[in-house]
C-alpha positions in Angstrom: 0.0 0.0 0.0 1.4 3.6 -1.2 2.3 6.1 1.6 -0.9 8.4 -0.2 -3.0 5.3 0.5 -2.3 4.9 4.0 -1.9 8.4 5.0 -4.4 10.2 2.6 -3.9 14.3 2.6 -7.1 15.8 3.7 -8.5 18.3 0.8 -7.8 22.1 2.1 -11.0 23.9 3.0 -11.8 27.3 1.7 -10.6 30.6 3.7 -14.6 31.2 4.1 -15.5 34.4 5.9 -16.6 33.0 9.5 -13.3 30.6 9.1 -11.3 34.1 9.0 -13.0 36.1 11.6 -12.3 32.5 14.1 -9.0 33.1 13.3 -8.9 36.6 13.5 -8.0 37.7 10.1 -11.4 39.1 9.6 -13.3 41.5 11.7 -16.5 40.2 13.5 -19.7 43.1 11.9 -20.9 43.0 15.4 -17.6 44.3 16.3 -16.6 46.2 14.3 -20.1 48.8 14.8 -19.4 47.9 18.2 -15.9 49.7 18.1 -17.1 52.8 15.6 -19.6 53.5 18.3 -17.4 53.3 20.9 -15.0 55.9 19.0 -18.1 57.7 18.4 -19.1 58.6 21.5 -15.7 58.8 23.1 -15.0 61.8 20.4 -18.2 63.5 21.4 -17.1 63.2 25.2 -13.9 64.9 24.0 -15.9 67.7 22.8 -17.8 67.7 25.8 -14.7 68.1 28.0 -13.5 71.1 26.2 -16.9 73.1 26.0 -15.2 76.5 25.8 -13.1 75.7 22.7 -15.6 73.2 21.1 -18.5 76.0 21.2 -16.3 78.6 19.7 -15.1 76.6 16.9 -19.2 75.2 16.6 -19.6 78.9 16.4 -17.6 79.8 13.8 -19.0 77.0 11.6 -22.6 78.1 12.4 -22.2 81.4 11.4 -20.3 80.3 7.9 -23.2 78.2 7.1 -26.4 80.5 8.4 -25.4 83.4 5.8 -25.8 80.6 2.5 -28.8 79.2 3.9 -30.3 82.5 5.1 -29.5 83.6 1.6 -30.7 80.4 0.2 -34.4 81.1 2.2 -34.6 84.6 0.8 -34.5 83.3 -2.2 -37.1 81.1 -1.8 -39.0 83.8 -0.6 -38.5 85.6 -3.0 -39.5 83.1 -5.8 -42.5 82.5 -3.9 -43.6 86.7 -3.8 -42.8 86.6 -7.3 -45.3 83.3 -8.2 -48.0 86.4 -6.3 -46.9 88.8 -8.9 -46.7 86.3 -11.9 -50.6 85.7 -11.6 -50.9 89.5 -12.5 -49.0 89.0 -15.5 -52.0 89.5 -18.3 -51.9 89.0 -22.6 -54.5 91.3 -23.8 -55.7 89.9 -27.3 -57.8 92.4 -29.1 -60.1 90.6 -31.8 -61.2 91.8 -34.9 -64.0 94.4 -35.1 -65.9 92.0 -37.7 -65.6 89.4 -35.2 -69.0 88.9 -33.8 -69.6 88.6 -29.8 -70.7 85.1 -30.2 -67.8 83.9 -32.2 -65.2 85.9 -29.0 -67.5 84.3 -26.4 -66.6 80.9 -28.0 -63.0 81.8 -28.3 -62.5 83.0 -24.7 -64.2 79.6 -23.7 -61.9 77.9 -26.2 -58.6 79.2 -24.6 -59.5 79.0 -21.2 -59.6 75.4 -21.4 -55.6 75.1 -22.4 -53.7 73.9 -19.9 -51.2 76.9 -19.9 -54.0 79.2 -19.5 -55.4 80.0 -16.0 -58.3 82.3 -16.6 -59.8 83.9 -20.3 -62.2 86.5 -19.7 -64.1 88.5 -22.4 -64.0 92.0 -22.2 -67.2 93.0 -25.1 -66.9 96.4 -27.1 -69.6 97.6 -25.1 -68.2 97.4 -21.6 -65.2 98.5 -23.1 -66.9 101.5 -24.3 -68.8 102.3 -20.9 -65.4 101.5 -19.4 -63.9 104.3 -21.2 -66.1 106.7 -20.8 -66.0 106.6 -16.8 -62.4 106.4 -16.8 -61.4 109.3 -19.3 -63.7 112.0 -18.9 -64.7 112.1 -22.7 -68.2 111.2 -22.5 -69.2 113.7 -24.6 -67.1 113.1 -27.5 -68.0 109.4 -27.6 -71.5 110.4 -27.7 -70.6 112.0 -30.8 -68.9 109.0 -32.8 -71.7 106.8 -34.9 -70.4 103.9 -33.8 -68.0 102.0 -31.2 -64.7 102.2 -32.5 -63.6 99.4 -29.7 -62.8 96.0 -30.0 -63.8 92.9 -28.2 -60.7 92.2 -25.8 -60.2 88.5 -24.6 -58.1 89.2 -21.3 -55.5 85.7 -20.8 -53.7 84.9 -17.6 -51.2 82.0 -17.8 -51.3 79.3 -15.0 -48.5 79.3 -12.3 -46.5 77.1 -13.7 -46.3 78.6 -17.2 -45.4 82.5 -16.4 -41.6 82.5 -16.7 -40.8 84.5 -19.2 -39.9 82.7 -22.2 -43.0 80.6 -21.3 -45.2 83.8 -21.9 -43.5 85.1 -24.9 -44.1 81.4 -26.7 -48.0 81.8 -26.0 -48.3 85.4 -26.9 -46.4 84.6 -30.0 -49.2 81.5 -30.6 -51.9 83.6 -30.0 -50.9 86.2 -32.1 -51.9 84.2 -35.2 -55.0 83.0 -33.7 -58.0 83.7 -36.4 -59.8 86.5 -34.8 -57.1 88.1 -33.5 -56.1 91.1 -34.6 -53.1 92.0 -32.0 -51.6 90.9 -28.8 -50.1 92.9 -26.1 -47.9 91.7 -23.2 -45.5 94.4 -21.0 -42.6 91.3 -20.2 -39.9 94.0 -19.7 -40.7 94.0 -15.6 -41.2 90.2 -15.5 -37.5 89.8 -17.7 -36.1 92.3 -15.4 -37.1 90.3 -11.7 -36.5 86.9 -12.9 -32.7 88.1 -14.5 -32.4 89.9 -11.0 -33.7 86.5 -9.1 -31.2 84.5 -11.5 -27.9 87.0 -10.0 -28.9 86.8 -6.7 -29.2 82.4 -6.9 -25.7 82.8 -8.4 -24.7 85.1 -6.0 -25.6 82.7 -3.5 -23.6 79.8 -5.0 -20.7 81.7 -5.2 -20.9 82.4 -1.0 -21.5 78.8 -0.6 -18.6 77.7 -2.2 -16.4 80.2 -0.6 -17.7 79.5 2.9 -17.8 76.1 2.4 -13.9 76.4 2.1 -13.8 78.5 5.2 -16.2 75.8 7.1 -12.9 73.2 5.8 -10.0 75.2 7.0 -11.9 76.1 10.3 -12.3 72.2 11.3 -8.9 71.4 9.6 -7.5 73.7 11.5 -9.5 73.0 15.2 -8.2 69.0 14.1 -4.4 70.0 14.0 -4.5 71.7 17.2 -5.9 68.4 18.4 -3.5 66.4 16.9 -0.4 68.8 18.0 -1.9 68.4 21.7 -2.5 64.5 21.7 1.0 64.2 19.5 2.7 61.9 22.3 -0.6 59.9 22.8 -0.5 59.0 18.6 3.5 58.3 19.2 3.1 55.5 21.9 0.2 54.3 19.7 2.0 54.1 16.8 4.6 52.1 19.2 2.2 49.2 19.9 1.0 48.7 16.9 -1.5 50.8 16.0 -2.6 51.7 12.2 -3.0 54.9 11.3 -6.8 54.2 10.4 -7.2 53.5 14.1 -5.4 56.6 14.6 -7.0 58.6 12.3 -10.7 57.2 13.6 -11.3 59.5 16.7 -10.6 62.9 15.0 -12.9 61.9 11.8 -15.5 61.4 13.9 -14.6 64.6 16.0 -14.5 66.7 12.5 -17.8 65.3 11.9 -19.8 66.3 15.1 -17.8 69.4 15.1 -19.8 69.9 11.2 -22.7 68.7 12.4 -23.2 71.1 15.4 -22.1 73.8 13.2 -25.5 72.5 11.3 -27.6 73.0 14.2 -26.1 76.6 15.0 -26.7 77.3 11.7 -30.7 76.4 11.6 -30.8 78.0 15.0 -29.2 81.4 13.9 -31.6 81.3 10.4 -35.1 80.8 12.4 -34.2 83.3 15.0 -33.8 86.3 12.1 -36.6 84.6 10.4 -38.8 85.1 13.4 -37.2 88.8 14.2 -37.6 89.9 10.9 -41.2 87.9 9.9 -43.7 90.4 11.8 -42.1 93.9 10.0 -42.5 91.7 6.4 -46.2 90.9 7.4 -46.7 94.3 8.3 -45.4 95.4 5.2 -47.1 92.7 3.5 -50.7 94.1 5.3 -50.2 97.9 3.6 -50.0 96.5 -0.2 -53.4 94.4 0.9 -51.0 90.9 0.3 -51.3 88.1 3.1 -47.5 87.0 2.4 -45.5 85.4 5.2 -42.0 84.5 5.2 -41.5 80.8 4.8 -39.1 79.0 7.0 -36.5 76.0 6.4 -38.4 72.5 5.5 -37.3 69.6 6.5 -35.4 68.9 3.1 -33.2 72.0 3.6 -32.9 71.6 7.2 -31.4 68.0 6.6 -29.5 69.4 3.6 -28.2 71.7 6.0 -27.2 68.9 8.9 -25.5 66.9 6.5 -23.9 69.3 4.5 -22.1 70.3 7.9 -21.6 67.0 8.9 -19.7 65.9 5.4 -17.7 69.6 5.1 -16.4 68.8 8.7 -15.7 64.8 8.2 -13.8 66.8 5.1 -11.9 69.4 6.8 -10.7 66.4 9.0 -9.9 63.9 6.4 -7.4 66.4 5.1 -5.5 67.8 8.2 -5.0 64.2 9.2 -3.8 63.0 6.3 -1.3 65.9 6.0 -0.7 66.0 9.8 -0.6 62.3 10.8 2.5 61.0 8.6 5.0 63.7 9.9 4.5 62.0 13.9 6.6 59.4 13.8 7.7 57.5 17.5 11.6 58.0 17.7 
């Protein structure tokens, strides 16, 4: 009998995941969380144990992100007082005078049924005419024409969601050639005018996002070196038993983050306390031009847009001073 015959070789078993974590090449999940939470809240009691310095730098980041998002909201306020003064936005069509009023009442009916229309009302030559006459003083020179030299008028607001400008000039310029009507007017110059201005000010606002992002990133990079310049002989004597810079690195991630994170909350804080100081002068102004407008608050998109945004630009601001800072402490 052969030596593989009497001593067969047992056929080797595949490195499967549970096999690795038994041997300790492969992290247990449970573990794992277990140890991020633990770093978690350890970085947050750091925080806690330093309130003077944490709230100052929490500060500083709530202030760089309140001016983008309060600019952000009056924006949106904005675009919403506008959608008020987009409903006056009206396309007078004035019809033929052979046109009879049964043929403009169908008409009006016929284009108030569009989609892109919100309301067609027919103005006839007649209260047109009696119109006129209150309004201008010429009564008695009217009395002296032989006939009414006034049009029907078929008065067309466009929904909501169709008055931006170019919007407006494609139906005017669709309604011109209409049969029956004989000319369309529409003043766009004012609408052009808010909606260019409203189109500076979003830019505007992107522009101090980006730039106080940036200053959000140097502000935690900079609160992260200090840390690591004070714990420098603490990351030494790790680095001596062993440990990787990822474990090294974990704790002031996670401190970048919560430092981003409060800046968040400062931030929504600071924009809903000017929003309520400022909201019952903008009703009151709101009350004298007969308008019911209020000024709108942060939803919870923005709000969470806002939290995380501040959480990710501080995780950032982090990422990078440790990386730069971390490989220069070496244990001699």
């Amino acid at each position: 009998m052969s030596r593989s015959t009497r001593h067969p070789v047992p056929p080797r078993r595949p490195a499967t995941a549970k096999r690795l974590r038994r041997l300790g090449a492969w992290p247990d999940p449970r573990v794992y969380l277990l140890r991020h939470a633990e770093v978690l809240l350890s970085s947050l009691g750091r925080l806690w144990r330093n309130p003077v310095a944490s709230l100052m730098t929490v500060a500083v980041i709530g202030i760089a992100l309140a001016l983008p998002t309060g600019l952000h909201l009056l924006l949106e306020n904005a675009r919403l007082l506008s959608g008020g003064w987009d409903g006056s936005t009206q396309v007078s069509l004035f019809l033929r005078r052979e046109v009879p009023e049964a043929e403009s009442q169908r008409l009006a009916q016929a284009l108030g049924e569009r989609p892109e229309i919100a309301e067609s009302t027919l103005i006839p030559r007649a209260e047109a005419l009696e119109e006129f006459r209150a309004l201008s003083g010429f009564g008695g020179a009217l009395d002296a024409l032989q006939e009414n030299p006034l049009p029907d008028v078929i008065v067309v607001r466009p929904a909501p969601g169709h008055a931006a400008p170019e919007e407006v000039e494609a139906l005017v310029t669709e309604l011109r050639v209409t049969p029956g009507v004989e000319h369309a007017r529409l003043d766009m110059q004012w609408v052009k005018r808010l909606y260019a201005l409203m189109e500076i000010v979003r830019r505007g606002v992107e522009v101090v996002a980006v730039l106080l992002g940036l200053a959000v990133l140097l502000v935690v990079g900079n609160t992260i070196r200090l840390d690591i310049q004070n714990r420098r002989r603490e990351i030494e004597v790790a680095k001596l038993i062993g440990a990787t810079d990822a474990f090294i690195r974990r704790p002031f991630l996670y401190s970048g983050a919560w430092y981003g994170l409060f800046g968040g909350v400062a931030a929504w804080l600071l924009v809903s306390m000017a929003l309520w100081a400022t909201g019952g002068p903008v009703q009151q102004l709101a009350l004298l031009y007969q308008s019911q407008f209020r000024l709108v608050a942060a939803d919870a998109p923005t709000v969470l847009a806002l939290l995380v945004g501040g959480a990710l630009l501080g995780l950032l601001g982090s990422w990078l001073a440790v990386g730069r800072h971390l490989r220069a402490i070496e244990p001699s």
